[in-house]
C-alpha positions as CSV (number, residue, x, y, z in Angstrom):
1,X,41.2,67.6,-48.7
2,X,44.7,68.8,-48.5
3,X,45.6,71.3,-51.6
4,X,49.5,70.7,-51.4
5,X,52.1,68.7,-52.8
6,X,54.5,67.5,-50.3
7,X,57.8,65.6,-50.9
8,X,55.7,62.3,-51.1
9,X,53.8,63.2,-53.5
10,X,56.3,64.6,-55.6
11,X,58.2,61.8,-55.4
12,X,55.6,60.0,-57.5
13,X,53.8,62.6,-59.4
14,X,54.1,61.5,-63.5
15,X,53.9,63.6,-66.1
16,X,54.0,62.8,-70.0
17,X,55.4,65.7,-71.3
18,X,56.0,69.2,-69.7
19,X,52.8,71.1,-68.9
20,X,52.3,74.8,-68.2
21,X,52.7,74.3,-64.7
22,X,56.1,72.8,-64.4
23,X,55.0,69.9,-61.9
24,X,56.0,66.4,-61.5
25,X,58.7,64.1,-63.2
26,X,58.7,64.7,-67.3
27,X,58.7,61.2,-69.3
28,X,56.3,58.8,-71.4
29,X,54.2,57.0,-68.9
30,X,54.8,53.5,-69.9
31,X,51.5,51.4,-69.1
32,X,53.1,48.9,-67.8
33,X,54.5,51.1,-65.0
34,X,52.1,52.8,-64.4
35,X,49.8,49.4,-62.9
36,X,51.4,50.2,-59.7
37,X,52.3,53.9,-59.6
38,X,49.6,54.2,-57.1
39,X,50.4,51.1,-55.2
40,X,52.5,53.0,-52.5
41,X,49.8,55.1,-51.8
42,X,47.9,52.1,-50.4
43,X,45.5,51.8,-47.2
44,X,44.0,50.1,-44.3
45,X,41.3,50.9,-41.7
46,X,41.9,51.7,-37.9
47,X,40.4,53.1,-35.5
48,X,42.1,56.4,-34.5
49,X,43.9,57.1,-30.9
50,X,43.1,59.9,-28.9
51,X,44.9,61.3,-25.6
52,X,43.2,61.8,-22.6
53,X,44.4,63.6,-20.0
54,X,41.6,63.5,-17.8
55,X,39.6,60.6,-17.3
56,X,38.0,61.0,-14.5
57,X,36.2,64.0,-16.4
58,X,34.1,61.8,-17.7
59,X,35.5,61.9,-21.1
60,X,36.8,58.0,-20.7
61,X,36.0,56.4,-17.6
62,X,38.2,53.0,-18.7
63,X,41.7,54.6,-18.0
64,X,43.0,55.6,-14.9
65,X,43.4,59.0,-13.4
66,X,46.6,59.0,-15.2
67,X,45.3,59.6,-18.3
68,X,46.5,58.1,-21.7
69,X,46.0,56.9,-25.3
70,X,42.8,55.1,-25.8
71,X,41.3,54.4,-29.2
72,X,37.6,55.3,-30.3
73,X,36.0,52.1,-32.2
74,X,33.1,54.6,-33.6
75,X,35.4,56.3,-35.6
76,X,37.8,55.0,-38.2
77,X,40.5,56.7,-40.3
78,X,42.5,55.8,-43.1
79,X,46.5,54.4,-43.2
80,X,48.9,54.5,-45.7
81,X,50.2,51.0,-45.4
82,X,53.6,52.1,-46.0
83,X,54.1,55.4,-44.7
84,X,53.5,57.0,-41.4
85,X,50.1,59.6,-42.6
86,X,46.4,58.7,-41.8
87,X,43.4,60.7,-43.5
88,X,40.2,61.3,-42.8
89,X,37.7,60.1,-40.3
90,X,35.2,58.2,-41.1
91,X,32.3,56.3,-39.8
92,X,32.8,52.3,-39.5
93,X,30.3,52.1,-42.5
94,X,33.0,53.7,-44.8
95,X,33.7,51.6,-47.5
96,X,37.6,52.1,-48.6
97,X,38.6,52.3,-52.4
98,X,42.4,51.6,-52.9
99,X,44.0,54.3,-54.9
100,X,45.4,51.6,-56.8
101,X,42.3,50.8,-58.1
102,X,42.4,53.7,-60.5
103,X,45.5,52.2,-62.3
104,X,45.4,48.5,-61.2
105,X,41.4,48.2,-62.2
106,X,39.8,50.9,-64.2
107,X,43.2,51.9,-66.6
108,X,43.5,48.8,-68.0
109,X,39.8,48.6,-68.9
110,X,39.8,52.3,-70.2
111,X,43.4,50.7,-72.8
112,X,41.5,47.3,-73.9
113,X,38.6,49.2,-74.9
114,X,40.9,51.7,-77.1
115,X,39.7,54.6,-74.9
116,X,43.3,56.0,-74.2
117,X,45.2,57.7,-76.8
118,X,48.2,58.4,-73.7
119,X,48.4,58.8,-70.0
120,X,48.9,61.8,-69.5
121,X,49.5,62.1,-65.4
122,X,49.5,60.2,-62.5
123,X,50.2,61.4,-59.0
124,X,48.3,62.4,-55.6
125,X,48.0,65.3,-53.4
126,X,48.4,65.5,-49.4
127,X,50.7,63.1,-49.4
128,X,49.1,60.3,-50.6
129,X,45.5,62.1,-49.5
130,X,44.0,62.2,-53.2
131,X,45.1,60.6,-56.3
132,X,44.7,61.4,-59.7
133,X,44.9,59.3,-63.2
134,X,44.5,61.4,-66.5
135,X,44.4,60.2,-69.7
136,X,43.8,61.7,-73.1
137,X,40.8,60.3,-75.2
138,X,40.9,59.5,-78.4
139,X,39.2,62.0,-80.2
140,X,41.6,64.9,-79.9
141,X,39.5,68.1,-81.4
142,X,41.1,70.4,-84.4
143,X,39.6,74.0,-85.1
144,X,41.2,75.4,-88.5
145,X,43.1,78.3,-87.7
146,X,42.8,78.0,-84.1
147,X,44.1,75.4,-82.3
148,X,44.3,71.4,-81.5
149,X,41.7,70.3,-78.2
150,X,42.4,67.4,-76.5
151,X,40.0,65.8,-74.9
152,X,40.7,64.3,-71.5
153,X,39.5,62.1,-68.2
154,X,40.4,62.9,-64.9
155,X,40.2,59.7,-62.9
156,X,40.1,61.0,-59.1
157,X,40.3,58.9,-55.7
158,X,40.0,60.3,-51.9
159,X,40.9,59.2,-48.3
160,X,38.8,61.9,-47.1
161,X,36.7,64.5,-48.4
162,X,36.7,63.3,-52.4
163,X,35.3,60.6,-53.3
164,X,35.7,58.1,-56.4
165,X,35.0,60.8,-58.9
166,X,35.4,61.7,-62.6
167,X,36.3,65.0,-64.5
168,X,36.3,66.0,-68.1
169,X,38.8,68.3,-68.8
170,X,39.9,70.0,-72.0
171,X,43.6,71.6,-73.0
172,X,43.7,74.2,-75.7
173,X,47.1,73.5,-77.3
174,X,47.6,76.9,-78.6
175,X,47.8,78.7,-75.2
176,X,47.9,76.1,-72.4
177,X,44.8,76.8,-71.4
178,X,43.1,73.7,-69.4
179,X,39.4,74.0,-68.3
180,X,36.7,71.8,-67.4
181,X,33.7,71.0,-70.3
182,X,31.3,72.9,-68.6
183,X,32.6,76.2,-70.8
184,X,30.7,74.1,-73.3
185,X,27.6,73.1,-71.4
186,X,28.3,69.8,-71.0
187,X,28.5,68.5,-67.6
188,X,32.4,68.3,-66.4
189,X,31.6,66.2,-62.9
190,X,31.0,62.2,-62.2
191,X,30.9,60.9,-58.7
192,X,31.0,57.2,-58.5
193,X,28.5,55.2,-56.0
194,X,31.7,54.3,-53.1
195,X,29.3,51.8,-51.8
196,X,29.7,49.6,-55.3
197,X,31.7,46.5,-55.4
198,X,34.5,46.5,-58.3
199,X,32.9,45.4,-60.7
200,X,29.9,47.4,-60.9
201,X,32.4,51.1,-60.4
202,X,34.2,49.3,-63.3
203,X,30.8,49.1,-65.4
204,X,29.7,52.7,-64.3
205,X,33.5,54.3,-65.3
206,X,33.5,52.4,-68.8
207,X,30.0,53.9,-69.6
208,X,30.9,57.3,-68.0
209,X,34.1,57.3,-70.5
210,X,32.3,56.0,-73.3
211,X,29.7,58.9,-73.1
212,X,33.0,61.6,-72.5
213,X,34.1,60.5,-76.0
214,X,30.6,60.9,-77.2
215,X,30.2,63.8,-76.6
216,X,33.7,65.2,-77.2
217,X,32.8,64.3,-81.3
218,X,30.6,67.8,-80.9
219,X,33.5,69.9,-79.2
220,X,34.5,71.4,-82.2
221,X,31.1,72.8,-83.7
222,X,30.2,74.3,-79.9
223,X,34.1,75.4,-79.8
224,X,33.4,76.7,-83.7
225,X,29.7,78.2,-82.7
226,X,31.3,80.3,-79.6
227,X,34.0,81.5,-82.2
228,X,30.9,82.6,-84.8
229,X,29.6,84.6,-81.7
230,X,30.3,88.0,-81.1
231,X,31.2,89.9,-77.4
232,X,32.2,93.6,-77.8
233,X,34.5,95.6,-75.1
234,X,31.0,96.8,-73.4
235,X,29.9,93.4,-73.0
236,X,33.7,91.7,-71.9
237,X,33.2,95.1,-68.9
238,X,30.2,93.2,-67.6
239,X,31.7,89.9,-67.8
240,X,34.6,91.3,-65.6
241,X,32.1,92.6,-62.9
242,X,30.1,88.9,-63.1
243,X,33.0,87.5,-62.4
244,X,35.0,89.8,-59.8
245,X,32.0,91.2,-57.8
246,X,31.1,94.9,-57.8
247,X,33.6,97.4,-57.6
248,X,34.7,98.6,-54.3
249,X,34.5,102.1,-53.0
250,X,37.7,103.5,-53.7
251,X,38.0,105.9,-50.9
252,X,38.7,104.9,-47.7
253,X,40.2,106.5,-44.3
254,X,43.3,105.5,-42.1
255,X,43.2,105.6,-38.4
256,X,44.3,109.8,-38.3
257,X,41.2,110.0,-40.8
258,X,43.1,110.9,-43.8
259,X,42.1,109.8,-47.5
260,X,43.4,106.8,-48.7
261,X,42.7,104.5,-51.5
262,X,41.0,101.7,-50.3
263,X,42.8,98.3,-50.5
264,X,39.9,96.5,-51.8
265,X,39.5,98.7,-54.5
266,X,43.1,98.1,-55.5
267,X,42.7,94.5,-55.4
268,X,39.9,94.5,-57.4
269,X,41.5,97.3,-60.0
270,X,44.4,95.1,-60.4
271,X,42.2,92.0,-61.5
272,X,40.1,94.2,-63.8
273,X,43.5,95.3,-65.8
274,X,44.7,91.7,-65.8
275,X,41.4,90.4,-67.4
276,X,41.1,93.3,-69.7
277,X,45.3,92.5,-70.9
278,X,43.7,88.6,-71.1
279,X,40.8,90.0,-73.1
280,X,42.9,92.6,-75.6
281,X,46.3,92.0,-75.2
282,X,47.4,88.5,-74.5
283,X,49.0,87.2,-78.0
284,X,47.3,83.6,-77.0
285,X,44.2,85.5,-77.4
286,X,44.5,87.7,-80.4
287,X,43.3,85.3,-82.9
288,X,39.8,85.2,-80.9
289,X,39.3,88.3,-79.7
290,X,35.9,90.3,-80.2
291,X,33.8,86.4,-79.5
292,X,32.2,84.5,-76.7
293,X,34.9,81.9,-77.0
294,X,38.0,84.9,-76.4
295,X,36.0,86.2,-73.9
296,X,35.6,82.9,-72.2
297,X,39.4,81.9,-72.4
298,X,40.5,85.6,-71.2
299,X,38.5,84.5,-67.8
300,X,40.1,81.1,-67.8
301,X,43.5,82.1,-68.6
302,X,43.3,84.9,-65.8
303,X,42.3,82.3,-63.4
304,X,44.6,79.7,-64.0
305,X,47.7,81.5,-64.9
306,X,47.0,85.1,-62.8
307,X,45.2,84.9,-60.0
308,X,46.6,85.2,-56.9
309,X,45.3,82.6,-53.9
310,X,46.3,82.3,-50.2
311,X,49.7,80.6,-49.3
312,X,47.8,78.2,-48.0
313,X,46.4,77.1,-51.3
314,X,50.2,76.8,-52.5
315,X,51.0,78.3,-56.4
316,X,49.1,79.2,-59.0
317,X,50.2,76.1,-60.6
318,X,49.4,73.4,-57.9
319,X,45.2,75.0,-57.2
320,X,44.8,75.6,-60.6
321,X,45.9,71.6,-61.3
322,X,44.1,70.0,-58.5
323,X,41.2,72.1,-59.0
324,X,41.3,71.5,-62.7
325,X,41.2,67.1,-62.1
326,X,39.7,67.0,-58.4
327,X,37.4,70.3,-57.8
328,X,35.8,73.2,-59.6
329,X,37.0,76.4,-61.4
330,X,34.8,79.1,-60.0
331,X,35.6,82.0,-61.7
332,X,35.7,80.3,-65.1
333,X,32.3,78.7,-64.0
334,X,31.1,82.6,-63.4
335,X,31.9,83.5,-67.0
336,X,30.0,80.8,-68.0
337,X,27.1,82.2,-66.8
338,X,27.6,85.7,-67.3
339,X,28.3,85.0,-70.9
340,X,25.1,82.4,-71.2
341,X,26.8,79.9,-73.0
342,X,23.8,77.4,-72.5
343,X,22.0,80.0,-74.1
344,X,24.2,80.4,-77.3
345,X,25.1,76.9,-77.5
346,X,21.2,75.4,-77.3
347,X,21.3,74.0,-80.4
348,X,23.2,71.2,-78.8
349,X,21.3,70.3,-75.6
């Protein structure tokens, strides 16, 4: 699954109101719109070509000793119908979902049943790869003297590697931090059955959503219970070593056998100081400092807004996003663990 925004995408990519990351065009999502702000992104089945330059290798016996393009009906890949990109291969048993079907089919359920409060984004990935619909339940979450939680759904769609899937997200108002709901043991990830017809995804995404607000009317109290909990500086050192690995030797030696200071250690010494500013320092942080829940958003905030990925995986802003509504936050997932939150919130399990 392709981790970039290209110009197509960007073209399209919806935003309510401007988010930490900057991305996509700012404005209210109007529903009506937004019924076919996926429809571009539309597909059909083929079955992909392949050149051969040698037939008489063995490879295809059916063209001459020319060579040339033959195509493989094993084998079937995914077309935009409107633009020149294909995605994926797939076996002929692959069963398509339209990325329209997140806005055309499931969004107007999720409204009728009073299940949105706002659309928060629309947009894809790759152009056109992945798509995304996210809308903000309901039951927005209020701690007194904290901060305002909203509760979201991530509605997510692949041509290749992701399939009909949906996330529960949270965004803490007071410092932009956005996170999945496993920092509060409850389970963040739904894949849908992709060999369902219509109207039985339809039946599946309406109960998954219906439990997502459930469960969101006990955000506060394990949001409130992680606040009540305290993690001191000797504790936080730990977390930092769950979640970055063990320190590096620090010494090292160049090719003429000098010294040096190893560039692993560096790496690793510059994360430790960035989590430790998250953990004491970071004025979005102050007002939780010294409990499991600080220590948990000083991990998420360093991975979301501080740490540093390959070019590849394009800015901080784009991974963090699609790994926010289509994938996994792994270090945030670490601190999870390391801090046992299933431990200190098992009064709700």
């Amino acid at each position: 699954m392709s981790s970039r925004i290209e110009a197509l995408d960007a073209q399209h990519m919806r935003f309510h109101e401007r988010a930490w990351h900057g991305m996509g065009n700012i404005g209210e999502i109007d529903y009506i719109e937004s019924l076919s702000a996926l429809d571009w992104a539309d597909a059909h089945l083929d079955s992909p070509w392949f050149y051969f330059d040698d037939p008489t290798d063995g490879r295809h016996p059916d063209l001459g000793e020319s060579g040339g393009l033959v195509q493989d009906p094993k084998t079937k890949t995914v077309v935009l119908n409107d633009h020149p990109y294909t995605h994926g291969y797939h076996s002929p048993k692959y069963k398509l979902v339209q990325h329209s079907f997140l806005t055309r089919e499931l969004l107007p359920k999720l409204v009728e049943a009073g299940l949105v409060r706002e659309i928060s984004s629309i947009g894809t990935y790759g152009s056109g790869e992945a798509a995304f619909v996210s809308v903000r339940l309901p039951n927005d979450i209020k701690i007194d003297g904290y901060s305002e939680v909203h509760n979201v759904i991530n509605l997510t769609n692949g041509y290749d590697k992701l399939p009909l899937s949906l996330t529960n997200s949270l965004g803490i108002v007071v410092c932009a931090n956005t996170m999945q709901t496993n920092v509060l043991n409850v389970p963040s990830w739904h894949t849908f059955k992709h060999i369902g017809t219509p109207a039985e995804l339809m039946t599946e995404a309406m109960t998954e959503v219906i439990k997502r607000v459930s469960l969101g009317d006990s955000h506060a109290q394990r949001i409130e219970r992680l606040l009540d909990q305290k993690v001191v500086d000797v504790e936080f050192h730990k977390i930092i070593t769950d979640v970055l690995g063990k320190q590096p030797n620090k010494v090292a030696f160049n090719k003429a056998g000098d010294i040096i200071t190893a560039r692993a250690w560096k790496h690793w010494d510059n994360q430790r100081s960035q989590l430790q500013w998250r953990w004491k320092e970071d004025p979005a942080n102050k007002a939780i400092h010294g409990t499991a829940w600080g220590a948990l958003m000083a991990v998420q905030a360093f991975e979301q807004k501080d740490k540093r990925g390959s070019s590849a995986s394009g800015p901080n802003s784009v991974r963090h996003h699609k790994a926010l509504v289509m994938g996994k936050l792994p270090l945030t997932a670490k601190a999870v663990k390391a801090i046992n939150v299933s431990r200190r919130l098992a009064a709700f399990s």
